[in-house]
C-alpha positions, -999 to 999 in steps of 0.1 A, spaced: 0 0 0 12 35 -11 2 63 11 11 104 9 0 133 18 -2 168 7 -15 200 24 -30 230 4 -37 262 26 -63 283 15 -75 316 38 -86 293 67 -87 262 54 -62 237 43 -72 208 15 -54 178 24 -51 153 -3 -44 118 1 -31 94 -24 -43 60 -7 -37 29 -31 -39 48 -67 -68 74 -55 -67 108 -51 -88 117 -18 -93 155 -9 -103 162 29 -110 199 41 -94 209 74 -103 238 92 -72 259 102 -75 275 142 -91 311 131 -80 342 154 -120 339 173 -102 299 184 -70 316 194 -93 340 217 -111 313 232 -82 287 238 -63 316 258 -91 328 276 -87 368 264 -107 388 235 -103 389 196 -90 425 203 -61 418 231 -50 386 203 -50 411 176 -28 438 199 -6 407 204 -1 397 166 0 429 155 21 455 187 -3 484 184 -3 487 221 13 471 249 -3 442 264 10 426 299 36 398 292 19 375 312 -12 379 290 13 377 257 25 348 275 -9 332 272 -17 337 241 16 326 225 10 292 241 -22 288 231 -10 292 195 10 268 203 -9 243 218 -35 246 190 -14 248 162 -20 283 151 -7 293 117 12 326 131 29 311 161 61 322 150 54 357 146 28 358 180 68 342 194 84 371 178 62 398 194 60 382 228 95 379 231 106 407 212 121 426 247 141 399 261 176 397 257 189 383 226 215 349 236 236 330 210 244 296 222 264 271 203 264 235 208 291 213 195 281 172 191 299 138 182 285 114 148 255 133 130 244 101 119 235 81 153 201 84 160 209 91 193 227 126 189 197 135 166 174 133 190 200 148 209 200 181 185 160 183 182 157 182 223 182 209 224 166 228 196 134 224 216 144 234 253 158 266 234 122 274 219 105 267 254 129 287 270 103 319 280 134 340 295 155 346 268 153 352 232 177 320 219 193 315 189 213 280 187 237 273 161 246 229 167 272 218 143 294 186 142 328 174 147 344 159 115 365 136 135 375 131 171 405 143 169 420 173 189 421 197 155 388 189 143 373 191 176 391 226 182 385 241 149 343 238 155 351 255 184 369 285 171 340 286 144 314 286 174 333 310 197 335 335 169 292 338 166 286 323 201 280 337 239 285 302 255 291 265 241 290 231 251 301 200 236 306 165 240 336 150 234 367 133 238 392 147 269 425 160 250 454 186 263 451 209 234 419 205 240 418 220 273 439 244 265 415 260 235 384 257 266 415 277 288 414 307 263 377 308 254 374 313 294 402 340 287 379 356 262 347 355 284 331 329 265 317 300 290 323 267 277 302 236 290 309 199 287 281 174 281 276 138 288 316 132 291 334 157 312 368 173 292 388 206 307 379 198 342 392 229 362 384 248 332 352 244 314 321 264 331 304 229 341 298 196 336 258 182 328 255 148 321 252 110 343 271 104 375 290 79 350 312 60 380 272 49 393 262 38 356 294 12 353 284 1 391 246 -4 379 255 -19 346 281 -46 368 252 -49 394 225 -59 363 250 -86 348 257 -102 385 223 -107 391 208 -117 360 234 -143 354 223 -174 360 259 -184 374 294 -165 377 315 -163 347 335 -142 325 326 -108 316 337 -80 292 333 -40 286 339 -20 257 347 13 256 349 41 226 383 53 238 397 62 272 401 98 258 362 100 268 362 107 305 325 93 309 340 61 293 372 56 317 350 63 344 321 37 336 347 11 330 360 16 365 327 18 380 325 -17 362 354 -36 373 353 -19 407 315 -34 415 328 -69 404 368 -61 427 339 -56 456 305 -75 455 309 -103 427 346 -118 434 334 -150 414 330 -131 384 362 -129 356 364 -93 337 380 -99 309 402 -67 296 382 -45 281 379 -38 245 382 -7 223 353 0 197 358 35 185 320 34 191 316 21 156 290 -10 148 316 -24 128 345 -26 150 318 -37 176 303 -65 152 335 -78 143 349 -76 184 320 -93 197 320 -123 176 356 -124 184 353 -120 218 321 -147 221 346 -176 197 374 -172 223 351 -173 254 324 -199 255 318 -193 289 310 -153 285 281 -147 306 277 -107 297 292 -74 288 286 -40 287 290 -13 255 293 17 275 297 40 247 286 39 213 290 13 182 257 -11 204 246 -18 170 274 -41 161 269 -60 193 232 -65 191 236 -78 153 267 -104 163 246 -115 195 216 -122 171 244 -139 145 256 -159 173 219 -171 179 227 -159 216 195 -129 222 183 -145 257 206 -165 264 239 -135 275 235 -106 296 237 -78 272 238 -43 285 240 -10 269 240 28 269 206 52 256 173 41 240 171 48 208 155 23 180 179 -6 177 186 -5 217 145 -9 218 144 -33 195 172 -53 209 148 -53 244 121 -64 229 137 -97 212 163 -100 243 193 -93 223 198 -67 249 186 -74 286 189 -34 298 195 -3 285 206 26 308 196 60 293 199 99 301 168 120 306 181 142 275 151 163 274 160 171 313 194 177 302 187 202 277 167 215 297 193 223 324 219 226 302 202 258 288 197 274 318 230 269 329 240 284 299 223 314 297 228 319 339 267 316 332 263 347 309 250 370 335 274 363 359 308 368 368 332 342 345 352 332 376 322 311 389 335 281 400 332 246 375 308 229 389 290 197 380 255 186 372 244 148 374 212 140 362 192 106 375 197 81 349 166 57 335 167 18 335 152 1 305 139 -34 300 119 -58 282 90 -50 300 86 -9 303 100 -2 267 
């Protein structure tokens, strides 16, 4: 079956057409008129018109409420009512620096942070998110020079590098805050970190393989690179829980993935060949894909204890036909959400704040709440 679908706006109706097996359907759709605007905000036709158009100053909380009606109802001018309402506030530019544009999971990281910035009611925000072309200390610092030169504040994710550190050093120099995200980098000298507490995560991912296996055996990690500090530190959270609480349990040394499925694929089946008594591991980074598919090759879903970092659509997939038993996830629309306000606090106060850090509770996925 072939299905698409095409809007036609016409004064304040829209003509949607539907092509539905070979036929061309037309169904009319009434657009929200100013009168539905009115009513879903609870003021007159006149104070929405004052609104849309600034003849005369209305209170900002009453702005307020009509803007988000608009919103809520899909009115046609909401980006205009946005422009109006916010009009006054001071004007931020925020830039935002991110790892792999092609991973589902840093694209729905770039639409939550597009989305905390137009819910932000403060500020007028205008984000600029670009990505690194490698993860390598000159790529990493040449997006930042681009972003320092339009931006106010930035954060990134990243690996941890000297040079690194030193570029964050002289953006702090040059008053412009710099925030690291879900792997901390420039400690000492980045404005703050806002991510997991990622010591806890290795602990709880150790904690899950102990107790679902059904007896002790060997277990493995991977990791992207060491040069990620949220990496290093969920690797020792891992071994450390096993050192203390699960003795009987072998960790194998870990593996490096360079969070890339195929490196991944190609280590796991490796890695299950020379150990037939593996019991579990952990991807604590990126490059899950690879695992899942080599544990479905190896005709193993149900059968290891499979653990794994965010839920995005492979990760949910893998829960649902056991090819991964948990998936240990950040809230990213809370961090956004934070990291934003942070943001825009750090420019209205003094740049010598000191770095501080900001760890988010983390969720637990299964099988069952997916």
């Amino acid at each position: 079956m072939r299905q698409c679908s095409l809007d036609v706006f016409y004064q304040n109706t829209s003509l949607r057409w539907h092509y539905d097996d070979g036929f061309l359907q037309g169904t009319m759709v009434k657009r929200p008129t100013i009168q539905d605007l009115a009513d879903a905000s609870g003021v007159s036709v006149a104070t929405v018109d004052r609104v849309l158009n600034g003849r005369h100053r209305v209170r900002e909380e009453t702005a307020r409420r009509v803007y988000n009606a608009a919103a809520s109802i899909g009115y046609h001018a909401v980006g205009l009512l946005r422009q109006r309402v916010f009009q006054d506030l001071p004007h931020y530019r925020l830039g935002f620096l991110l790892q792999r544009p092609a991973q589902s999971f840093y694209q729905t990281l770039a639409r939550e942070i597009e989305q905390a910035v137009h819910a932000n009611t403060s500020f007028r925000i205008t984000a600029q998110i670009e990505y690194a072309a490698a993860s390598t200390p000159a790529a990493i610092i040449e997006k930042l020079k681009l972003l320092a030169s339009r931006n106010q504040a930035i954060a990134l994710v990243g690996p941890d590098y000297p040079a690194v550190t030193a570029e964050v050093e002289d953006l702090k120099a040059k008053g412009v805050p710099v925030f690291s995200i879900l792997s901390d980098l420039a400690s000492g000298v980045r404005r703050g970190y806002i991510g997991l507490n990622n010591r806890k995560v290795g602990r709880t991912a150790a904690w899950m393989i102990a107790k679902a296996a059904r007896n002790p055996g060997k277990v493995a990690c991977f990791v992207g690179s060491h040069r990620y500090h949220g990496h290093e530190l969920r690797e020792i959270g891992f071994r450390s829980y096993f050192r203390e609480n699960a003795p009987d349990f072998e960790v194998l040394e870990t593996l490096i993935n360079l969070e890339t499925p195929e490196i991944t694929h190609e280590a796991t089946i490796n890695l299950l060949k020379q150990h037939s008594d593996l019991i579990g591991f952990y991807v604590c980074g990126g490059g899950m894909e690879g695992a899942i598919s080599a544990v479905r090759e190896e005709g193993l879903a149900g059968k290891i204890v499979v653990v794994v970092n965010e839920l995005t659509p492979d990760s949910r997939a893998a829960l649902a036909d056991d090819a991964v038993t948990v998936a240990i996830s950040t809230p990213i629309k809370s961090l956004c959400s934070e990291l934003i306000t942070l943001m825009t606090s750090s420019l209205g106060s003094e740049n010598d704040a000191v770095p501080g850090q900001s760890f988010l509770p983390f969720d637990i996925y299964t099988s069952e709440n997916i």
